[in-house]
N, C-alpha and C positions, 0 to 999 in steps of 0.2 A: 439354955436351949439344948434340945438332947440333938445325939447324930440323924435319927431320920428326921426329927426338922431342921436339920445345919442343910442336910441333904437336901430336901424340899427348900429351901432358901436358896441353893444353889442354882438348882435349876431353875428355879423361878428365875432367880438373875439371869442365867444363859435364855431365858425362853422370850427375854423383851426387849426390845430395840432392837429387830433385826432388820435389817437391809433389805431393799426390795427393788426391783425396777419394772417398770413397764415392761409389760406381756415376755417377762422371765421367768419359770416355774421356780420357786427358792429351790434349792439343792440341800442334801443333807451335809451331814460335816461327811458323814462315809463316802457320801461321793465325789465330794472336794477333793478327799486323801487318794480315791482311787483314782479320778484324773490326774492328778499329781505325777503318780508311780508310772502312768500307762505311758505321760508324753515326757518325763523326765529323765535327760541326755546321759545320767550317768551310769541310770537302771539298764538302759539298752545298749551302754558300751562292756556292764558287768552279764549279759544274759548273752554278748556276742561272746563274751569270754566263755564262758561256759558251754557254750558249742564246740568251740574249738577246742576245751580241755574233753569234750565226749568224745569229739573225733580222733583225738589223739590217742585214746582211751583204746576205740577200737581198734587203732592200728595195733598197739602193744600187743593185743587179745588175738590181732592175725597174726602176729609171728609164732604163734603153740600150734597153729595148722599147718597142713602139707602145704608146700612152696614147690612150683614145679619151673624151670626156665629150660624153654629152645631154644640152641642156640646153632645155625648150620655156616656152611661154605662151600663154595663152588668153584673153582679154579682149571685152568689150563696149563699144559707143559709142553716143553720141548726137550730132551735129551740124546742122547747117545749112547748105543748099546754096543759092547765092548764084543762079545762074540755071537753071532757075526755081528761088526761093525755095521751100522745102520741108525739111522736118525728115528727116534719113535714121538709121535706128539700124542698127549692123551688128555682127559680131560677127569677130574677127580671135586664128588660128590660128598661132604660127610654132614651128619646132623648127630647134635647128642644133647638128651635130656638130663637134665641136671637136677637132683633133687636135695637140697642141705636137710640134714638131721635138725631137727628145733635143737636148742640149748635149754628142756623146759625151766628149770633152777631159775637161768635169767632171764627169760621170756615171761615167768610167771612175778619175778621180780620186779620187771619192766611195766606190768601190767597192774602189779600193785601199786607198782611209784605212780601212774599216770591215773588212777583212780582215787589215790589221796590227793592228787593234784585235781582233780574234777569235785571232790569234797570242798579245799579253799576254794576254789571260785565260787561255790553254790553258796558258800557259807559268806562270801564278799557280795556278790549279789543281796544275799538274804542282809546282810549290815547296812548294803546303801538302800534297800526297802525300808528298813526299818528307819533307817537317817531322812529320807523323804519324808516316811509316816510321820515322824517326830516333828518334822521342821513345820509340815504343811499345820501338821494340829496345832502348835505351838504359833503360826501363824493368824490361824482363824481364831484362836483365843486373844492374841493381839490384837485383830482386830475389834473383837467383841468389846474387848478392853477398852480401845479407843473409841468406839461406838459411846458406850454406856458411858465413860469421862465428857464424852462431849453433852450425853442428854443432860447430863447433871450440869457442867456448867453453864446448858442453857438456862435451864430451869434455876439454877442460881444466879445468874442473871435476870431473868425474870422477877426472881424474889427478891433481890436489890433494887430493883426498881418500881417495885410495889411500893417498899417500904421506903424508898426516897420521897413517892408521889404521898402516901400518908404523912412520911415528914411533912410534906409541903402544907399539905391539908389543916396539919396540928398549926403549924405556924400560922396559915392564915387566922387560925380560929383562936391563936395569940396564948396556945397550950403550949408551946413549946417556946426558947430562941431560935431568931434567925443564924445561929452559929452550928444548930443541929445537921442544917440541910447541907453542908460543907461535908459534915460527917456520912451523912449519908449518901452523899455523893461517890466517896472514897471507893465502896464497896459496889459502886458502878460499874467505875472505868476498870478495878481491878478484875473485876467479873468479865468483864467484855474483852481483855488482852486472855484469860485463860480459856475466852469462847474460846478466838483464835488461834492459839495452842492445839486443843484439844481437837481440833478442826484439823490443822496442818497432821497432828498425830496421826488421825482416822486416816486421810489422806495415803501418809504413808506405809501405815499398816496394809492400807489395800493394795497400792505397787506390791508388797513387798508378798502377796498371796499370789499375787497375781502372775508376778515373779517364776514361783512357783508350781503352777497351773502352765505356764507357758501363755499366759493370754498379755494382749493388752495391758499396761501399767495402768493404765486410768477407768481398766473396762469394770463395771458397773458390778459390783457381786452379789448374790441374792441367797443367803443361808436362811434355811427352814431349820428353827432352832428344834434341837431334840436332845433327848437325854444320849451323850457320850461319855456315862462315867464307865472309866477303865477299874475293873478288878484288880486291886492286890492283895498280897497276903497280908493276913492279919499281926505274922511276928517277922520279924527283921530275917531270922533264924529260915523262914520257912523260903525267902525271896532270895538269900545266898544258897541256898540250895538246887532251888530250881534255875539259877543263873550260871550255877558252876556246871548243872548238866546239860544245859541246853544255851547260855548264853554265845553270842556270837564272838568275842574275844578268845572262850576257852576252846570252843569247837574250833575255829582257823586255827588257832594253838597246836590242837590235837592232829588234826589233817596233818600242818605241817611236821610233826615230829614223826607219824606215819610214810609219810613222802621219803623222808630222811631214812627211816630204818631201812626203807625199801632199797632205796639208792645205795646203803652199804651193801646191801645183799648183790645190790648189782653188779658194785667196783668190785667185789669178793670172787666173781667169775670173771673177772677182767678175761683172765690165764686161760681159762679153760679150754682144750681143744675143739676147735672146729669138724665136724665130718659132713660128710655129701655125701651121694650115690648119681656115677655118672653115667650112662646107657650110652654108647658113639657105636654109630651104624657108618660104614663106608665103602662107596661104590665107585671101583677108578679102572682107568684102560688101563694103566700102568702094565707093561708085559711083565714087568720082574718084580711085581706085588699081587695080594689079593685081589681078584678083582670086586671083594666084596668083606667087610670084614664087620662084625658087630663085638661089644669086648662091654661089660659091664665093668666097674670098679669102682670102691672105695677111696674116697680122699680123705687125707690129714691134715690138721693144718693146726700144728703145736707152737704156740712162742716158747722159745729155750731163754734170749735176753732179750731185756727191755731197759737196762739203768737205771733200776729200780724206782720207774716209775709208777707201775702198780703198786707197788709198798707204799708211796706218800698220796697215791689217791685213795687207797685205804684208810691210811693216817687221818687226811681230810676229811672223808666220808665218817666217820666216826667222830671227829670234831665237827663235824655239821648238827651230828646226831644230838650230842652233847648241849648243843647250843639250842635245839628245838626243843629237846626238855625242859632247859633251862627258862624258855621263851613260856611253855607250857607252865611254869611255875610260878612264872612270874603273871602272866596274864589271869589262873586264878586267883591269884595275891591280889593284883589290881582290880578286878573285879568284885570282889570280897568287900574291898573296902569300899568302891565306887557306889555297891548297891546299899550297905550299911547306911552309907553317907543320904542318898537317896530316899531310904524310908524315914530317916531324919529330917531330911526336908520334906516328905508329905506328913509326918506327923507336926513338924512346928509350923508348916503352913494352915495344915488343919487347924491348928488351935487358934493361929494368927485369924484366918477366917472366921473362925464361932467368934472370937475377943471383938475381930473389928466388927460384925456384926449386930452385936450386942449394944457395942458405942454406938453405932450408927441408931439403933431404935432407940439408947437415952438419950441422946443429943436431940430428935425427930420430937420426941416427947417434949424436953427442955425449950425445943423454938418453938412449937405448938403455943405452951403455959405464955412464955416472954410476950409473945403476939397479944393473946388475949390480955395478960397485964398492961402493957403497951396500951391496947385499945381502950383499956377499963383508965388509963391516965393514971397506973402505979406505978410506971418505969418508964426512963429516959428513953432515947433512941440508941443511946449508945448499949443499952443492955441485949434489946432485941438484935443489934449487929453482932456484937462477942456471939450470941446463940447462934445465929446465924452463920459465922464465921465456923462453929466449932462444928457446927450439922454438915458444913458444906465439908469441911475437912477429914469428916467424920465419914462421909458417904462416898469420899476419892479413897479413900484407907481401906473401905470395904469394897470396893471395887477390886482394887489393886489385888488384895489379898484372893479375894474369891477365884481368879482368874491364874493367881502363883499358886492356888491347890491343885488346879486342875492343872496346869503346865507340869507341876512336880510330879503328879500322879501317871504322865504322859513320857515323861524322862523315864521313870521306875519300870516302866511297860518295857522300854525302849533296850536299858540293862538289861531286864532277864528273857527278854528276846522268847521263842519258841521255835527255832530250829529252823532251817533250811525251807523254805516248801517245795 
């Protein structure tokens, strides 16, 4: 079987036994995953985050702008004027505008660190997207899964019981022993405990979407099967690549090691002097002062000691640094190997699906022939059971697999990620 009919085999599998209910339009798998994202709690506590690292964002970006504070007072007195002796009461006005000089060095610092910090959240955001996307796909594959195990154990059921009723028949007609219909009885009841199986499965596969979706655990799901095959690269080489620049691991990595640089550049102006510009206007009865005085000035405002606390926040800032690289290093490393491992598992899934595929049509074939020998009176009952045993095991095998290609192919998606949006 070449790939574009593994591929059309695929979907053919994904495009039968779909679910359906009463006057529900089926849904695609796309919009399975996007209700997922839209009402799932963890996405809207990662997008609240990210608000608040914007608005942090902009505060940083205000402190490079002019800051202006008013700040005035108003007061009454009473004193004593010494020649001529005399009680004077007066009353005293002043107001003064205060302007701080920016510290651009650390304001521009400040605004780096808070926009590497708005990077992680977007990039945690964009991971729990992609972990929703993941889960919800790998859900609906579940269930497909469980769908399709259950048609088969019907219909193998079915086929045991065909073939117990033609036992019967052979016996009456004294073509066979009555010791056959025991035998074929076996693959009855065993057929009819993996209905129920396969049933509870389905079952829970759909809590378990449903889950998901926020709806109902029991409520009713109706997928319009379509083609959701995910694109990957064709070499291992080509998927570590686009994972190391855009994967969600290395980017939060990066952010953080950006936050950190920043943050030294911060602690590194701890020291720096402060300055202002002050404007104080004052208007007083006072007889033996101005009755009006305005005075511009310059403020200073220098740390001389500290106990060398600035030095070991320094120290720290630079050991934070240290460790975000390190984190950076480490999270390509892991990545590296996660997505290798990944294409591993879509290529030996792939192969596992063409193989069980393959078994599935000789087994399909092989109970075909046994049936018709059976009928023709060339073979026991127990020959068409073993065929029958190895089809039905043959066509759970193919299931399985078909549905761990497309799971795998969904993880692979999920490592090399596509950024932020």
């Amino acid at each position: 079987m070449g790939m574009s009919e593994f591929c059309m085999a695929v979907l053919v599998a994904l495009s039968h036994g779909s679910v359906s209910s009463a006057g529900q339009a089926p849904a695609t798998v796309e919009s399975l995953v996007a209700e997922a994202v839209k009402s799932n709690p963890t996405i809207v506590a990662a997008k609240q985050k990210v608000a608040e690292a914007e608005s942090h964002l902009a505060e940083m970006q205000g402190h490079r702008k002019l800051q202006l504070a008013l700040t005035g007072s108003a007061s009454g007195s009473t004193g004593q004027v010494a020649q001529p002796v005399s009680n004077q009461s007066f009353a005293t006005v002043a107001a003064s505008l205060v302007a701080p000089v920016p510290n651009f060095a650390r304001s521009s610092a400040e605004a780096d660190q808070a926009a590497a910090n708005v990077d992680v959240v977007r990039v945690q955001l964009y991971r729990a997207l992609l972990d929703v996307r993941f889960r919800t796909t790998s859900a609906i594959f579940e269930l497909r899964r469980a769908e399709d195990a259950a048609v088969i154990a019907q219909q193998n059921l079915d086929q045991a019981v065909r073939q117990a009723d033609d036992t019967k028949t052979r016996i009456s007609h004294g073509d066979l022993p009555a010791a056959d219909l025991l035998k074929a009885q076996v693959p009855v009841a065993q057929n009819r405990a993996a209905l129920t199986r396969a049933t509870a499965e389905s079952r829970i596969a759909r809590q378990n979407l449903n889950d998901l979706l926020q709806r109902d655990l029991n409520a009713p799901v109706s997928i319009n099967e379509r083609d959701f095959a995910i694109e990957a690269p064709k070499a291992p080489a080509d998927a570590v690549v686009i994972a190391l620049r855009q994967g969600v691991d290395v980017a939060e990595a990066d952010a953080a090691v950006r936050a950190a640089e920043a943050n030294e550049r911060i602690v590194r102006r701890v020291r720096d002097p402060d300055f202002g510009f002050q404007l104080t206007h004052t208007r007083t009865g006072d007889p033996t002062a101005y009755s009006y005085l305005s005075s511009l000035a310059l403020t200073v405002s220098l740390p001389l000691a500290d106990g060398g606390v600035a030095r070991e926040q320094a120290r720290q800032a630079r050991l934070q640094t240290d460790q975000a690289r390190t984190a950076l290093k480490l999270a390509q490393q892991h990545t590296r190997v996660a997505v290798e491992q990944a294409m591993l598992n879509v290529e030996t899934d792939k192969a596992n699906a063409e193989a069980t595929a393959e078994t599935e049509s000789i087994a399909r074939d092989s109970l075909e022939k046994s049936r018709q020998a059976f009928a023709a009176g060339l073979t026991t009952t127990r020959d068409v059971l073993d065929a029958q045993l190895v089809y039905s095991q043959a066509r759970i095998e193919a299931n399985a697999a078909r549905y761990d290609y497309a799971i795998a192919q969904a993880h692979l998606r999920q490592l090399i990620g596509g950024g932020p949006a």
